[in-house]
C-alpha positions as a Markdown table, in Angstrom:
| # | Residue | x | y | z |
|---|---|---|---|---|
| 1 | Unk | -122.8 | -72.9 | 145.6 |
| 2 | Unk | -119.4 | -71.0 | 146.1 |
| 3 | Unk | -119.0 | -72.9 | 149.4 |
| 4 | Unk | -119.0 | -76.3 | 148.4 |
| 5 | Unk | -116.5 | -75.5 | 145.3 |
| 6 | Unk | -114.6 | -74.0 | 148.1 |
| 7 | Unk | -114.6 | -76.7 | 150.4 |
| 8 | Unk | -113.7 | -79.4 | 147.7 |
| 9 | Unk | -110.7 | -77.1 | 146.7 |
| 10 | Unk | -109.7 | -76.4 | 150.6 |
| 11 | Unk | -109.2 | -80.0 | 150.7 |
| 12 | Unk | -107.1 | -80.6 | 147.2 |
| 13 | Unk | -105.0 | -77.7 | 147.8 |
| 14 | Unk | -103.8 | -78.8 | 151.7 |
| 15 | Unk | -103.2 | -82.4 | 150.1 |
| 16 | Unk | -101.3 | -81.2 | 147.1 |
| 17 | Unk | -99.3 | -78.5 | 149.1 |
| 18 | Unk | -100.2 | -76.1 | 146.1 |
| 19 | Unk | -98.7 | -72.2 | 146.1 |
| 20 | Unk | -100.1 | -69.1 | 145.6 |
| 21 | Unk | -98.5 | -69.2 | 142.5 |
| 22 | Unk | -100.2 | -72.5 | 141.2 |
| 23 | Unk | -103.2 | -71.2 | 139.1 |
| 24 | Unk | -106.6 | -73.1 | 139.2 |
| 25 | Unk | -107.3 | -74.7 | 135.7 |
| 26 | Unk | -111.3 | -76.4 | 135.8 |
| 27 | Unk | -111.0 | -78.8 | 132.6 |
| 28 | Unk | -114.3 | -79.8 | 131.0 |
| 29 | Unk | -113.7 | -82.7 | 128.7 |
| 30 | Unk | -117.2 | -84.0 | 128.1 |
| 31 | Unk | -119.9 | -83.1 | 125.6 |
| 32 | Unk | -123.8 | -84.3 | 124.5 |
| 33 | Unk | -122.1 | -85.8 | 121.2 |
| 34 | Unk | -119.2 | -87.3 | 120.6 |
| 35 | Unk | -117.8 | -85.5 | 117.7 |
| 36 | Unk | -117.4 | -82.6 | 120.1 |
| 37 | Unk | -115.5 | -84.5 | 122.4 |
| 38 | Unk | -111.7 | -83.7 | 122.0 |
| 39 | Unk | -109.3 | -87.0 | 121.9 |
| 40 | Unk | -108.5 | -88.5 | 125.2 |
| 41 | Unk | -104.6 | -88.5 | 124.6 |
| 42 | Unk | -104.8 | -84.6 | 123.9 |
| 43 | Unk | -106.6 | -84.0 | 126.6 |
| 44 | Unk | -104.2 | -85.9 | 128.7 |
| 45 | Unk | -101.0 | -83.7 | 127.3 |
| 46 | Unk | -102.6 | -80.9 | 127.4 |
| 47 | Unk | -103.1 | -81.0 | 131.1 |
| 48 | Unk | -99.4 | -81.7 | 131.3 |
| 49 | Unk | -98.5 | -79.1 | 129.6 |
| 50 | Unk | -100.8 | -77.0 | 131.1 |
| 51 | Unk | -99.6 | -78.1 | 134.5 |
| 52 | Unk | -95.8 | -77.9 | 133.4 |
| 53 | Unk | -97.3 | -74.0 | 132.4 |
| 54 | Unk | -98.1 | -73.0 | 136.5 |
| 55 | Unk | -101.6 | -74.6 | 136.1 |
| 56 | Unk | -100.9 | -76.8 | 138.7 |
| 57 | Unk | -104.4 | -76.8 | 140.4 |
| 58 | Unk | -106.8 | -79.0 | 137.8 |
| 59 | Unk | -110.2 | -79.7 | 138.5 |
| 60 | Unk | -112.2 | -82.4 | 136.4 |
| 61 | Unk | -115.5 | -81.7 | 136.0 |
| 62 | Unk | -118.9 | -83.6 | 134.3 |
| 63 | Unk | -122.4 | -84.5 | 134.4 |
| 64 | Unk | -123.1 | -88.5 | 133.7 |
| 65 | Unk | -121.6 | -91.2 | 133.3 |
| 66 | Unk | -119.8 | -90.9 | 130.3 |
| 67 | Unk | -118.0 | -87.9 | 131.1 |
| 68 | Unk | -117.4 | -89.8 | 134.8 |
| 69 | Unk | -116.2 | -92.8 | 132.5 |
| 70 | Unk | -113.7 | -90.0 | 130.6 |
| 71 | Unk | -112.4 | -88.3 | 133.2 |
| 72 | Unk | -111.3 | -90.8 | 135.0 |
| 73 | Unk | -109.3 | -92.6 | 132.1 |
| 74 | Unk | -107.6 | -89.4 | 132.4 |
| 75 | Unk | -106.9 | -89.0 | 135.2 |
| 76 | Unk | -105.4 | -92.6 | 134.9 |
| 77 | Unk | -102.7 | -91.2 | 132.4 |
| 78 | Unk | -101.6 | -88.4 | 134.0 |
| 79 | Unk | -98.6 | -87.8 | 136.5 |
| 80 | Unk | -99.6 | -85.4 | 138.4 |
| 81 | Unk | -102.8 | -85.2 | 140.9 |
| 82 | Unk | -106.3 | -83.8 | 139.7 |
| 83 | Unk | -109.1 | -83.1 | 141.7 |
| 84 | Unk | -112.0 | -85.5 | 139.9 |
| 85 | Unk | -115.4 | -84.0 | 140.6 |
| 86 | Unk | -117.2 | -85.8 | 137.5 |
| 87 | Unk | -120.1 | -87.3 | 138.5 |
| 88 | Unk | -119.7 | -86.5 | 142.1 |
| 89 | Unk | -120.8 | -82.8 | 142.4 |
| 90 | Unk | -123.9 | -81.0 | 142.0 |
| 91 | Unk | -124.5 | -78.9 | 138.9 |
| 92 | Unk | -124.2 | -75.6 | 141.9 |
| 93 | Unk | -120.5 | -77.4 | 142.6 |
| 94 | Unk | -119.3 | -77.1 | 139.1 |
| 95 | Unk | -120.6 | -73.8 | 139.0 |
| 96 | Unk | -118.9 | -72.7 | 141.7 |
| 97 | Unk | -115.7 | -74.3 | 140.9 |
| 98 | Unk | -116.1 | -72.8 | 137.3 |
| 99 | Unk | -116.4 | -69.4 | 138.7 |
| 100 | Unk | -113.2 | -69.5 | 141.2 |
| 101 | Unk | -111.2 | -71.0 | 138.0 |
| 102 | Unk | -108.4 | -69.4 | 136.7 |
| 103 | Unk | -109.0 | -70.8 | 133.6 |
| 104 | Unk | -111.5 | -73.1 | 132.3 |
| 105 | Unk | -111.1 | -75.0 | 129.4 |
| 106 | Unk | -114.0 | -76.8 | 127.7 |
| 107 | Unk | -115.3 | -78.7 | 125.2 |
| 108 | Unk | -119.0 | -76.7 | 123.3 |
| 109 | Unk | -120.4 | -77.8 | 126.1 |
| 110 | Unk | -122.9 | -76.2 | 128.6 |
| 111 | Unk | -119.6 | -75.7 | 131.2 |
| 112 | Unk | -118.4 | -73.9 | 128.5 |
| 113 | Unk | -121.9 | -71.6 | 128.6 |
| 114 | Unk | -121.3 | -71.7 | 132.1 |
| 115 | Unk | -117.9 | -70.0 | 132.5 |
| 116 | Unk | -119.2 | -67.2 | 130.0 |
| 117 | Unk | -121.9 | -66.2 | 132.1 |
| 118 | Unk | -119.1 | -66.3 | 135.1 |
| 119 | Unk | -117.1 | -64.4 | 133.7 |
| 120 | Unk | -114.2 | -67.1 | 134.1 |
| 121 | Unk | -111.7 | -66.8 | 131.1 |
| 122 | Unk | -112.1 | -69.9 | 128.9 |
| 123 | Unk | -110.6 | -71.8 | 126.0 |
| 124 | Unk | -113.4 | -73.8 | 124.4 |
| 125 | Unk | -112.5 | -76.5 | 121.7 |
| 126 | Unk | -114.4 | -76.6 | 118.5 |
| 127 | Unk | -114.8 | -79.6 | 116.1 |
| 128 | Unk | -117.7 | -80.2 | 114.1 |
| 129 | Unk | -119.5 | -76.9 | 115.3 |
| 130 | Unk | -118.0 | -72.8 | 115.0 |
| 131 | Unk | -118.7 | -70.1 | 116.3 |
| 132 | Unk | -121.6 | -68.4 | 113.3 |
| 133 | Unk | -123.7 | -70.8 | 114.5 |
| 134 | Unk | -124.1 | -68.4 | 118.1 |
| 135 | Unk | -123.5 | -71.1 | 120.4 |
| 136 | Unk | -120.0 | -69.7 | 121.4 |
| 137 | Unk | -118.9 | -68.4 | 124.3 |
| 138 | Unk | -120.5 | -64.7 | 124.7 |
| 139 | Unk | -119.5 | -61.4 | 125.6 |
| 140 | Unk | -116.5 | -62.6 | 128.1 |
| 141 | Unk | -112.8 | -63.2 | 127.4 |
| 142 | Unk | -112.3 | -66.3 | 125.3 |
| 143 | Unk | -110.5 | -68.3 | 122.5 |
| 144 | Unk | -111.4 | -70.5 | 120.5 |
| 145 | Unk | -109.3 | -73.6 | 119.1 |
| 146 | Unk | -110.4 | -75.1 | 116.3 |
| 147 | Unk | -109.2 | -76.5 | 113.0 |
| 148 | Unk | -110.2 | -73.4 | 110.8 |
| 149 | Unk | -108.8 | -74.7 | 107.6 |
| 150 | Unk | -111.0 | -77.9 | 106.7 |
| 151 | Unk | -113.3 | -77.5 | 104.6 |
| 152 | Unk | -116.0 | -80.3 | 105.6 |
| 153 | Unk | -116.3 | -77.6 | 108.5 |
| 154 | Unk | -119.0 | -77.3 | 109.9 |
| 155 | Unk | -121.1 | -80.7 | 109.1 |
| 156 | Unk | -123.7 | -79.6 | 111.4 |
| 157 | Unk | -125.5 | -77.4 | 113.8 |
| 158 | Unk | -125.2 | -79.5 | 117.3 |
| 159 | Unk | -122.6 | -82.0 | 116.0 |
| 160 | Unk | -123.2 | -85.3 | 114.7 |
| 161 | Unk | -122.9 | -88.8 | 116.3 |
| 162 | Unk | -120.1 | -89.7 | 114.4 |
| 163 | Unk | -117.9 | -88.0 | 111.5 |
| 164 | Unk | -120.0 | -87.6 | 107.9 |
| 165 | Unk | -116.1 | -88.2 | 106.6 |
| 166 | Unk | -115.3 | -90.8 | 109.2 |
| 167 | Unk | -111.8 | -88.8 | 109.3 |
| 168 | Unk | -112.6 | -86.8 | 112.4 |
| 169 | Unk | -109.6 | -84.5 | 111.5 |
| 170 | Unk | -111.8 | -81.2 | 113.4 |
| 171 | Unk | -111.1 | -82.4 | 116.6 |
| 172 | Unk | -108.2 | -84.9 | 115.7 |
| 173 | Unk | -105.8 | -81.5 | 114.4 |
| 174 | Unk | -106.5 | -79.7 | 117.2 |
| 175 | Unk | -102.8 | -80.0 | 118.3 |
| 176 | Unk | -103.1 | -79.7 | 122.6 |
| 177 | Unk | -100.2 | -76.9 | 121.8 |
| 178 | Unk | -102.5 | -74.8 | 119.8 |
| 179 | Unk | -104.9 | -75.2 | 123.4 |
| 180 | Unk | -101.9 | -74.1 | 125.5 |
| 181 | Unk | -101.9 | -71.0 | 123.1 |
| 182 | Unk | -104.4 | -69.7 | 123.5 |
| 183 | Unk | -104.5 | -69.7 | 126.9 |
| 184 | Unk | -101.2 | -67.8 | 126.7 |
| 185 | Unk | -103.1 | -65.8 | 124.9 |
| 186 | Unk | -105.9 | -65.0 | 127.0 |
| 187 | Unk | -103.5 | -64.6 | 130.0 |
| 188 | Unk | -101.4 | -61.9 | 128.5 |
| 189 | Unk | -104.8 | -60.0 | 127.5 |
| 190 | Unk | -106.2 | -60.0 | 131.2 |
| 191 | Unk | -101.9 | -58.7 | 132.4 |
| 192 | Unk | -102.4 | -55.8 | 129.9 |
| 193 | Unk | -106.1 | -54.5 | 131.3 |
């Protein structure tokens, strides 16, 4: 499963030109609901930050056709180039491009399940969900963003179809800055081991 994720990022990095420097970044925006899906526009400034931060290597990654569908609008925003694998890859694909990743940052999501049983270091994004529920990410190095001071959190166990408040401010106030954080964060833990 390694090879393929190998392959597909053989490829992007000879196109883009990347350095050794540039640090692999596998974004997972998608989720099974859409309250746990983080706003299109932060996802898209957060990957230029992140990018503007030596994340220069970004891999897309998704199951069906709605994560496809949001990837690629995107991808459409960005400046820079991205290597879009949703809805092209096979589940061993994503796995393998989780596991040569930098950094993965995810959605509570099953990528997100998968990088913690990697071992990659992740930044998932909580909305309607958090963490007491024990669907975070376990026993690997992680952050979690999330809007900890509302108090309509958490309105349910998976995530509902569509905010009880109709404010979505769980996912809306999760500034892509307070992302980038804790991926500073993460990195400066894995420098001092």
């Amino acid at each position: 499963w390694r090879s393929q994720a190998e392959e597909l990022l053989d490829e992007y990095r000879a196109e883009q030109e990347f350095t050794d420097d540039d640090k692999l970044l596998v974004a997972s925006p998608g989720a099974s609901r859409p309250t746990k899906i983080w706003l299109l526009e932060h996802w898209v400034q957060f990957l230029e930050i992140a990018f503007a931060n030596g994340y220069r290597q970004q891999v897309l990654i998704g199951a069906g056709r709605s994560d496809k569908k949001l990837c690629a609008k995107i991808v459409a925003e960005l400046r820079h180039t991205v290597l879009m694998t949703a809805g092209k890859t096979s589940l061993e694909t994503s796995i393998g491009l989780i596991s040569l990743a930098d950094l993965v940052v995810s959605s509570d999501s099953g990528p997100m399940h998968i990088a913690a049983g990697v071992g990659t270091p992740l930044v998932a994004i909580f909305g309607p969900t958090v963490e007491a529920f024990g669907f975070s990410p376990f026993r690997c190095r992680s952050e979690i963003a999330q809007n900890e001071g509302l108090q309509c959190r958490p309105c349910h166990p998976h995530g509902p179809r569509k905010c009880p408040r109709g404010h979505f401010k769980c996912m809306t106030e999760v500034a892509p800055e307070q992302v980038m954080v804790k991926a500073a964060l993460l990195e400066s833990e894995i420098s001092a081991v």
